[in-house]
Backbone as XML, in Angstrom:
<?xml version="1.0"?>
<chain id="A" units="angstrom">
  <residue number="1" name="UNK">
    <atom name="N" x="-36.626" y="62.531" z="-4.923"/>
    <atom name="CA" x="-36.563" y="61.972" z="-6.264"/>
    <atom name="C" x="-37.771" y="61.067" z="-6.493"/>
  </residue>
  <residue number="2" name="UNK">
    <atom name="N" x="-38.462" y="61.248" z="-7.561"/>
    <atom name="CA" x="-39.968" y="60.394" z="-7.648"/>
    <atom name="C" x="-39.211" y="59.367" z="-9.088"/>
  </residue>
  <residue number="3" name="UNK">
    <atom name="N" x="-39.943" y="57.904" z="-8.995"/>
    <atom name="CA" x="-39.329" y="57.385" z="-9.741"/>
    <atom name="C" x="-40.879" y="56.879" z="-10.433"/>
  </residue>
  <residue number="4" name="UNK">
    <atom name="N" x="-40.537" y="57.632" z="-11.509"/>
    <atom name="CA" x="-41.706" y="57.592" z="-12.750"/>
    <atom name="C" x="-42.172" y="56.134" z="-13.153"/>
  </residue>
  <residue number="5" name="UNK">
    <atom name="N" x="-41.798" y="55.318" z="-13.630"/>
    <atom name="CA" x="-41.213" y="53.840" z="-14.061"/>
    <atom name="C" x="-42.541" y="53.179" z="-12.596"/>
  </residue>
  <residue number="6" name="UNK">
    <atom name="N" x="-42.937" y="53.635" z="-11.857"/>
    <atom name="CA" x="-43.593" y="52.695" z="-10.748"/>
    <atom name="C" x="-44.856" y="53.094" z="-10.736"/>
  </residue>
  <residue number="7" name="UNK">
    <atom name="N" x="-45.348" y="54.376" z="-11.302"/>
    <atom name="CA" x="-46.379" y="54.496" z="-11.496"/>
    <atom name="C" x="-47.095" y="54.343" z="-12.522"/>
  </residue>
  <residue number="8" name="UNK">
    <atom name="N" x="-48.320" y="53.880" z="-12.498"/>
    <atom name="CA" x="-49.184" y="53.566" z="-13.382"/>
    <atom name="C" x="-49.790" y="54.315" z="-14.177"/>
  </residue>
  <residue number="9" name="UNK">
    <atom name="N" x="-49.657" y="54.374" z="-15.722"/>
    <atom name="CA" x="-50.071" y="55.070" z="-16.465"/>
    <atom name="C" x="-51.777" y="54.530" z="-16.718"/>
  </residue>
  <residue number="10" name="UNK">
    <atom name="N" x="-52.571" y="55.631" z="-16.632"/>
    <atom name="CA" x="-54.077" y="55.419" z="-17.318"/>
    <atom name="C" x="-54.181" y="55.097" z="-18.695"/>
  </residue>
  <residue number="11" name="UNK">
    <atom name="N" x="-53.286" y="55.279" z="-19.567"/>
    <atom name="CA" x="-53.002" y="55.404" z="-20.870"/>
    <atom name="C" x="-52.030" y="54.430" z="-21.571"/>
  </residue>
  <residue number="12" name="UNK">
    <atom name="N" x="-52.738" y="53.474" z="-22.764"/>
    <atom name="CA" x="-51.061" y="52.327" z="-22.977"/>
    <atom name="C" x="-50.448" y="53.446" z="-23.624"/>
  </residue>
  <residue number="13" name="UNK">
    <atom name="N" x="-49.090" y="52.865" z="-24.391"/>
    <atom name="CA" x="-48.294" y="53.620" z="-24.615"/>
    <atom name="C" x="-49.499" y="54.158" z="-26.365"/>
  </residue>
  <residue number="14" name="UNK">
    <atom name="N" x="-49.664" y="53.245" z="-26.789"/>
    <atom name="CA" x="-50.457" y="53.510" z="-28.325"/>
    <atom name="C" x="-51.397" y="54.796" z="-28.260"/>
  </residue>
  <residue number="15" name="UNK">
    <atom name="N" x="-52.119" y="54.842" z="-26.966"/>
    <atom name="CA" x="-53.057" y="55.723" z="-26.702"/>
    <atom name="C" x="-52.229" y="56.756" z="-26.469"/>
  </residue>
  <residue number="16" name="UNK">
    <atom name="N" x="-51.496" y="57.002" z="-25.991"/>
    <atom name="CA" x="-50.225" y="58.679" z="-25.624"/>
    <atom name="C" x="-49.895" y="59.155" z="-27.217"/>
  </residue>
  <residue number="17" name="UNK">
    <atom name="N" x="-49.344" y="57.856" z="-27.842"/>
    <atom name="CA" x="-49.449" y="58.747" z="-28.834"/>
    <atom name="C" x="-49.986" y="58.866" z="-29.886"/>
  </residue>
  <residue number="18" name="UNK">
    <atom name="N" x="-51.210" y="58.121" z="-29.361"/>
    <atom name="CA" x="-52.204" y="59.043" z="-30.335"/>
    <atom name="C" x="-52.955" y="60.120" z="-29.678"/>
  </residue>
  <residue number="19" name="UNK">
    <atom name="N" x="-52.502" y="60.312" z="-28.867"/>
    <atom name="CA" x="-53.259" y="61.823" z="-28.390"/>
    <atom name="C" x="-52.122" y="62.891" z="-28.290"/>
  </residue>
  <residue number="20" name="UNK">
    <atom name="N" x="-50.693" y="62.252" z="-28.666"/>
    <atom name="CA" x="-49.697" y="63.422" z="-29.026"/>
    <atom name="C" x="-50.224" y="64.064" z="-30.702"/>
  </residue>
  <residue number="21" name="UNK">
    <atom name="N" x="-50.091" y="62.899" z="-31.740"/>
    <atom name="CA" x="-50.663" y="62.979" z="-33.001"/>
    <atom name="C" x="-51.428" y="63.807" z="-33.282"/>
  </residue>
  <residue number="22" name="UNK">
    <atom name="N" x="-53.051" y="63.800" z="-32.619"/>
    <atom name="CA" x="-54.078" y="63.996" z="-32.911"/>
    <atom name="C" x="-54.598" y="65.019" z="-31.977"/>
  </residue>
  <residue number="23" name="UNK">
    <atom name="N" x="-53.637" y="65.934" z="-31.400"/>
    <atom name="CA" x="-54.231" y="66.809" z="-30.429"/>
    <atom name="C" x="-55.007" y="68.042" z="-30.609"/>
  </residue>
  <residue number="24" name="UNK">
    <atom name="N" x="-55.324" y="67.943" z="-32.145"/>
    <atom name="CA" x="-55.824" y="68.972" z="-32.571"/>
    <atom name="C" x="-57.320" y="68.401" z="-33.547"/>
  </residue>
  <residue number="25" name="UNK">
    <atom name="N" x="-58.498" y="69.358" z="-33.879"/>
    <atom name="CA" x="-59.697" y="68.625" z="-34.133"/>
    <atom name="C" x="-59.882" y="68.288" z="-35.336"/>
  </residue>
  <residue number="26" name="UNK">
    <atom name="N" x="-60.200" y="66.675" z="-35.955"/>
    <atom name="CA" x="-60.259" y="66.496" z="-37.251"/>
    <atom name="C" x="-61.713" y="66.234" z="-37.561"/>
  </residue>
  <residue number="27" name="UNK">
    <atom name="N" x="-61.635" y="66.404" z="-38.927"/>
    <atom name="CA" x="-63.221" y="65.847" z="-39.427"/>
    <atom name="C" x="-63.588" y="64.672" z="-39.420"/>
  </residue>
  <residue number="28" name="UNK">
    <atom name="N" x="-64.888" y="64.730" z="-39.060"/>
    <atom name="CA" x="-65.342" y="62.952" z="-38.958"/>
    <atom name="C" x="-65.853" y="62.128" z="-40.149"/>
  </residue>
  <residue number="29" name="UNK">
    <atom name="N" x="-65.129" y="62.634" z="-41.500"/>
    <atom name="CA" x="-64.398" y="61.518" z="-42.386"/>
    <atom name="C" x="-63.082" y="61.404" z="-42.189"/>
  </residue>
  <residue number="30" name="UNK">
    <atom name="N" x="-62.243" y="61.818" z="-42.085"/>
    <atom name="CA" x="-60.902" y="61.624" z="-41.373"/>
    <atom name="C" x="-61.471" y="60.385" z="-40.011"/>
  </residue>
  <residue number="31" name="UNK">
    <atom name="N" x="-61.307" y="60.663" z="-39.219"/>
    <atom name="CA" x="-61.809" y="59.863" z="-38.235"/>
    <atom name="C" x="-62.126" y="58.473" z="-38.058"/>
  </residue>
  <residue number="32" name="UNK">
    <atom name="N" x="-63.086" y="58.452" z="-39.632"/>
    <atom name="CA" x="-64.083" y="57.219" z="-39.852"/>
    <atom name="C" x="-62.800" y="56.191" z="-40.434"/>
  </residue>
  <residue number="33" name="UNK">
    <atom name="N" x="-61.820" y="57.561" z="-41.182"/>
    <atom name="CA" x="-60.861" y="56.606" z="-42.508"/>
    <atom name="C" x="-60.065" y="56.162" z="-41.192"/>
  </residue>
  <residue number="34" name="UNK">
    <atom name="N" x="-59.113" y="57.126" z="-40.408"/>
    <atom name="CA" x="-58.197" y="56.688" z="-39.193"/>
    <atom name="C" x="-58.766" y="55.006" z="-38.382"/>
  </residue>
  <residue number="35" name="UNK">
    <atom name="N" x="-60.236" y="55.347" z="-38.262"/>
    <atom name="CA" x="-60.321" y="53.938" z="-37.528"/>
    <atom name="C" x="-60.109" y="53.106" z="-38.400"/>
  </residue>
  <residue number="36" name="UNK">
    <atom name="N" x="-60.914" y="53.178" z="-39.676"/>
    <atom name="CA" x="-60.494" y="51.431" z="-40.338"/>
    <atom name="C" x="-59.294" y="51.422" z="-40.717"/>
  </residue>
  <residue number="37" name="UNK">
    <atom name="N" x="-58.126" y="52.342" z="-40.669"/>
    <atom name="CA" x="-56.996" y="51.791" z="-40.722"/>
    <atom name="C" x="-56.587" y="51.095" z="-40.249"/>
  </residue>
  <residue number="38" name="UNK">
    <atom name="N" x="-56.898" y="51.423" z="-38.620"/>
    <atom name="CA" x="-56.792" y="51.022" z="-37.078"/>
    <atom name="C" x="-57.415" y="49.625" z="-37.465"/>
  </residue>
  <residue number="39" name="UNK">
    <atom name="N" x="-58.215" y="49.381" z="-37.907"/>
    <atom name="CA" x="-59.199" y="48.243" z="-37.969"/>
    <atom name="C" x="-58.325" y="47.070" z="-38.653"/>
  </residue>
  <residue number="40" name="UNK">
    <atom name="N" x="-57.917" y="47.553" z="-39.968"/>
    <atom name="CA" x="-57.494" y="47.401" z="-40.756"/>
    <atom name="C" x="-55.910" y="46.504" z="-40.722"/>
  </residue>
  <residue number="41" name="UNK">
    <atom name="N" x="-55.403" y="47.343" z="-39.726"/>
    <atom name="CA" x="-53.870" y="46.916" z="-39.519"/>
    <atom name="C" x="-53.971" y="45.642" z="-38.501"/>
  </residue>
  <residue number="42" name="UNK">
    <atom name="N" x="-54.633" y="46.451" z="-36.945"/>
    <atom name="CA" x="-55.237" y="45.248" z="-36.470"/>
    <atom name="C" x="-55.697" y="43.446" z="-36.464"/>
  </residue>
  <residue number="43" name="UNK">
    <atom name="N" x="-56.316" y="43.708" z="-37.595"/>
    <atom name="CA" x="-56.773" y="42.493" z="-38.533"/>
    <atom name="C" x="-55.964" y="41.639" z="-39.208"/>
  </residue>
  <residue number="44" name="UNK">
    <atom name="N" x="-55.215" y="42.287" z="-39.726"/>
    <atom name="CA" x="-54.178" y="41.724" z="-40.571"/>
    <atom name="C" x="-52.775" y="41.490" z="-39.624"/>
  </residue>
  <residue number="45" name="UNK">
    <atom name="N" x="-53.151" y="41.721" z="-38.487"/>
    <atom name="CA" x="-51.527" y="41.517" z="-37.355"/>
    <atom name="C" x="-52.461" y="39.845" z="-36.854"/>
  </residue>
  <residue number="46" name="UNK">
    <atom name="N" x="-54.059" y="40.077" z="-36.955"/>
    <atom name="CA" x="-54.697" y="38.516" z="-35.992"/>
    <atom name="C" x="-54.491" y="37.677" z="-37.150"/>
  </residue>
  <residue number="47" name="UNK">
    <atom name="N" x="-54.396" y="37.904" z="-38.636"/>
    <atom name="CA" x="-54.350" y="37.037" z="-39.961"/>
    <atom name="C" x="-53.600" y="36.564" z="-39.886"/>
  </residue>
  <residue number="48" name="UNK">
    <atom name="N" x="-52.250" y="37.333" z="-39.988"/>
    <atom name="CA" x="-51.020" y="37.127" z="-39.982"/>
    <atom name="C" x="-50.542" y="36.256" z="-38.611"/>
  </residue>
  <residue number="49" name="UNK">
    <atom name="N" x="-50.818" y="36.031" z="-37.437"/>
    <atom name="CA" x="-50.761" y="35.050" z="-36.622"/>
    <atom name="C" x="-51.291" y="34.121" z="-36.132"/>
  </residue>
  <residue number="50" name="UNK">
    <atom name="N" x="-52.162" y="34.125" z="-37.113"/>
    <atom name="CA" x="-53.510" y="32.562" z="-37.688"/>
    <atom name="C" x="-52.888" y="32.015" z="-38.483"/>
  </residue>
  <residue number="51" name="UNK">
    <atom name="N" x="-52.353" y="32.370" z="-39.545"/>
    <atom name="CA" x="-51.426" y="31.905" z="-40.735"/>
    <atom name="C" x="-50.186" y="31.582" z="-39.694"/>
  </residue>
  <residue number="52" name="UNK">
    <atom name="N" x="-49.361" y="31.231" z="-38.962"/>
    <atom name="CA" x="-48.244" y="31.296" z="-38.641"/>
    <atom name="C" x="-48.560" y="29.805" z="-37.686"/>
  </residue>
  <residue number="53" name="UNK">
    <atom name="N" x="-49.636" y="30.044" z="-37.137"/>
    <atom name="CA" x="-49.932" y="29.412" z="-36.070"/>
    <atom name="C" x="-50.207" y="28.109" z="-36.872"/>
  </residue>
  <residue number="54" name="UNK">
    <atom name="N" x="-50.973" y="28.292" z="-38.067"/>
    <atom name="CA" x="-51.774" y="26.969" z="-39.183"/>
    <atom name="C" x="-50.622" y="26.646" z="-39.766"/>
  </residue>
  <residue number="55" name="UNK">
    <atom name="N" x="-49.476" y="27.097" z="-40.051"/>
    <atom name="CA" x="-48.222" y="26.661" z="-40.726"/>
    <atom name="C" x="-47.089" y="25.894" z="-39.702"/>
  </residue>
  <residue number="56" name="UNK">
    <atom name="N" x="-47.096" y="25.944" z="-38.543"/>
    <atom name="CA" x="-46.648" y="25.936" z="-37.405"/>
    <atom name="C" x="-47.377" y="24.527" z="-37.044"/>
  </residue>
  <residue number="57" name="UNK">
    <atom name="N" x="-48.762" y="24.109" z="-36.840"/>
    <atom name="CA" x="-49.448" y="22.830" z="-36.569"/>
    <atom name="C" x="-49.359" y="22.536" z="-37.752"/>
  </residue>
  <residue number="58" name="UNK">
    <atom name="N" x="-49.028" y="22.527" z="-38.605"/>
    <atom name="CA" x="-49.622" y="21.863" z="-39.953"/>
    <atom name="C" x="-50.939" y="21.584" z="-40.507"/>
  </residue>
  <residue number="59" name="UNK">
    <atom name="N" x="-51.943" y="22.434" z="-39.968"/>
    <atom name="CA" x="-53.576" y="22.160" z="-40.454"/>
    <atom name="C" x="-53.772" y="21.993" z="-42.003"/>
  </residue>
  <residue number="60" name="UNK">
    <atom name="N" x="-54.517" y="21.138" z="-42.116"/>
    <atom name="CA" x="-55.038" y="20.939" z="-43.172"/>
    <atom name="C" x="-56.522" y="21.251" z="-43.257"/>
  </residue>
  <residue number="61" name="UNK">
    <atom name="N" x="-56.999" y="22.236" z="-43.864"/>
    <atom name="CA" x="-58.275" y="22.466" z="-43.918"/>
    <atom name="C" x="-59.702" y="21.536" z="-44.581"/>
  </residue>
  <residue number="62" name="UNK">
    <atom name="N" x="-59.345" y="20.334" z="-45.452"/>
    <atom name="CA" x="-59.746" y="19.303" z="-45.260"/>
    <atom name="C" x="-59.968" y="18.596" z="-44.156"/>
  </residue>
  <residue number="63" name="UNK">
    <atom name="N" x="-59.002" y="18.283" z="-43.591"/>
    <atom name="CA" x="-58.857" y="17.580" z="-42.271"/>
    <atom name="C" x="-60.425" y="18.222" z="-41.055"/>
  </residue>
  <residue number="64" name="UNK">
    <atom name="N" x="-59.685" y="19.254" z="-41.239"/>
    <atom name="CA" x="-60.766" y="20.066" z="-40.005"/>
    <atom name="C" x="-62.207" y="20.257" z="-40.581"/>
  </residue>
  <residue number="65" name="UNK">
    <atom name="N" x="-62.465" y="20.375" z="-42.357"/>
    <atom name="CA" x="-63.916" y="19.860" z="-42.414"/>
    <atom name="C" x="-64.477" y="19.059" z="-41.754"/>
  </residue>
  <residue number="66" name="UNK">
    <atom name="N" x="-63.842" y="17.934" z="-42.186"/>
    <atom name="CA" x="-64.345" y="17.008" z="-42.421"/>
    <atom name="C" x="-64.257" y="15.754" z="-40.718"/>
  </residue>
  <residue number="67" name="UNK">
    <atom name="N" x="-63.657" y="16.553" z="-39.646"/>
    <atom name="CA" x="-63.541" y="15.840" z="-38.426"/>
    <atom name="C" x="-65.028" y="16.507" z="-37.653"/>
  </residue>
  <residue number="68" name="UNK">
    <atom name="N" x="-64.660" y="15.543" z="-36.948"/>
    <atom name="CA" x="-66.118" y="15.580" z="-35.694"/>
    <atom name="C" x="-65.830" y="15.794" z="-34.471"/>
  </residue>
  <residue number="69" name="UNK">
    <atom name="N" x="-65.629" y="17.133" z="-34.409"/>
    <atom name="CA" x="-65.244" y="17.660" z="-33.253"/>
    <atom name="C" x="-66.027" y="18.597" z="-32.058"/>
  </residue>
  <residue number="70" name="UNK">
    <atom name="N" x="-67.250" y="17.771" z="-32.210"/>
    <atom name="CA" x="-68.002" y="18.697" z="-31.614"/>
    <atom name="C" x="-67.787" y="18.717" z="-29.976"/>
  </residue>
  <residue number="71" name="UNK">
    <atom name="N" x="-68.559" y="19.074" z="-29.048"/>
    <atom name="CA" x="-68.510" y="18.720" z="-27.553"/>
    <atom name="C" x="-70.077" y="17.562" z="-27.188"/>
  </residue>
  <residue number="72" name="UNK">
    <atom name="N" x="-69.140" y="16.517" z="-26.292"/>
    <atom name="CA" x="-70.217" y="15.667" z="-26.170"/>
    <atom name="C" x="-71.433" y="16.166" z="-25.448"/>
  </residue>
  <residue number="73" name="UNK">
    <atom name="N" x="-72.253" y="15.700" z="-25.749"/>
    <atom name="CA" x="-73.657" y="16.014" z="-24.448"/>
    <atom name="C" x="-74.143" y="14.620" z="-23.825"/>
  </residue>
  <residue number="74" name="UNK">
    <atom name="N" x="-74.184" y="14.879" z="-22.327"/>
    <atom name="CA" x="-74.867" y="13.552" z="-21.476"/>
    <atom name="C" x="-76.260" y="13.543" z="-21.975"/>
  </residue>
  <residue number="75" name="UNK">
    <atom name="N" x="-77.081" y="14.579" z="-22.177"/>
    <atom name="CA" x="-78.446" y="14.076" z="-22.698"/>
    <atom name="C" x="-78.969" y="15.151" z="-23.853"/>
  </residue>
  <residue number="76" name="UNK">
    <atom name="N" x="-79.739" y="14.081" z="-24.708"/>
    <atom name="CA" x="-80.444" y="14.609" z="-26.408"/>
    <atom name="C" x="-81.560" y="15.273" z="-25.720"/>
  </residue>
  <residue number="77" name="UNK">
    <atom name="N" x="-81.511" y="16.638" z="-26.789"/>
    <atom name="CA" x="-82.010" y="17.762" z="-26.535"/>
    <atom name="C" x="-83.199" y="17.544" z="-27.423"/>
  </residue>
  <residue number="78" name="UNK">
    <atom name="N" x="-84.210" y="17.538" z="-26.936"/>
    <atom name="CA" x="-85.747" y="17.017" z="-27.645"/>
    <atom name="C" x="-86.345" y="18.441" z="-28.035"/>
  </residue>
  <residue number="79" name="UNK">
    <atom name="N" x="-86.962" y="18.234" z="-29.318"/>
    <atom name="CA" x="-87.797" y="19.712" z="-29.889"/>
    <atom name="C" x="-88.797" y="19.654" z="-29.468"/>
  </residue>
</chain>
């Protein structure tokens, strides 16, 4: 009995099925549109947990203008 579950897939699960999906050859405007969807959804999953995260601390985007938060330096960097 081989127990599947212990071996390591080369592939995450997202990648399986998109190569179940897509196992056949599309045009590369199709392709171009598929990625920025990909891009697209992506983006808006990192937005969407920037927004959550800024509602969550309470940032105020004033606040963070306008602070001085840089990193100190032991010595001034001469031109």
């Amino acid at each position: 009995m081989v127990m599947t579950d212990s071996i390591p897939q080369p592939f995450t699960n997202l990648q399986l099925e998109l190569l179940k999906i897509f196992s056949y050859k599309i045009d590369d405007r199709d392709l171009l549109e598929i990625k920025r969807m990909l891009g697209k959804y992506f983006a808006d999953k990192a937005s969407d947990l920037a927004d959550k995260i800024w509602d969550e601390k309470q940032l105020n985007a004033d606040e963070i203008l306008n602070s001085h938060q840089r990193t100190p330096y032991s010595k001034k960097f001469e031109a």
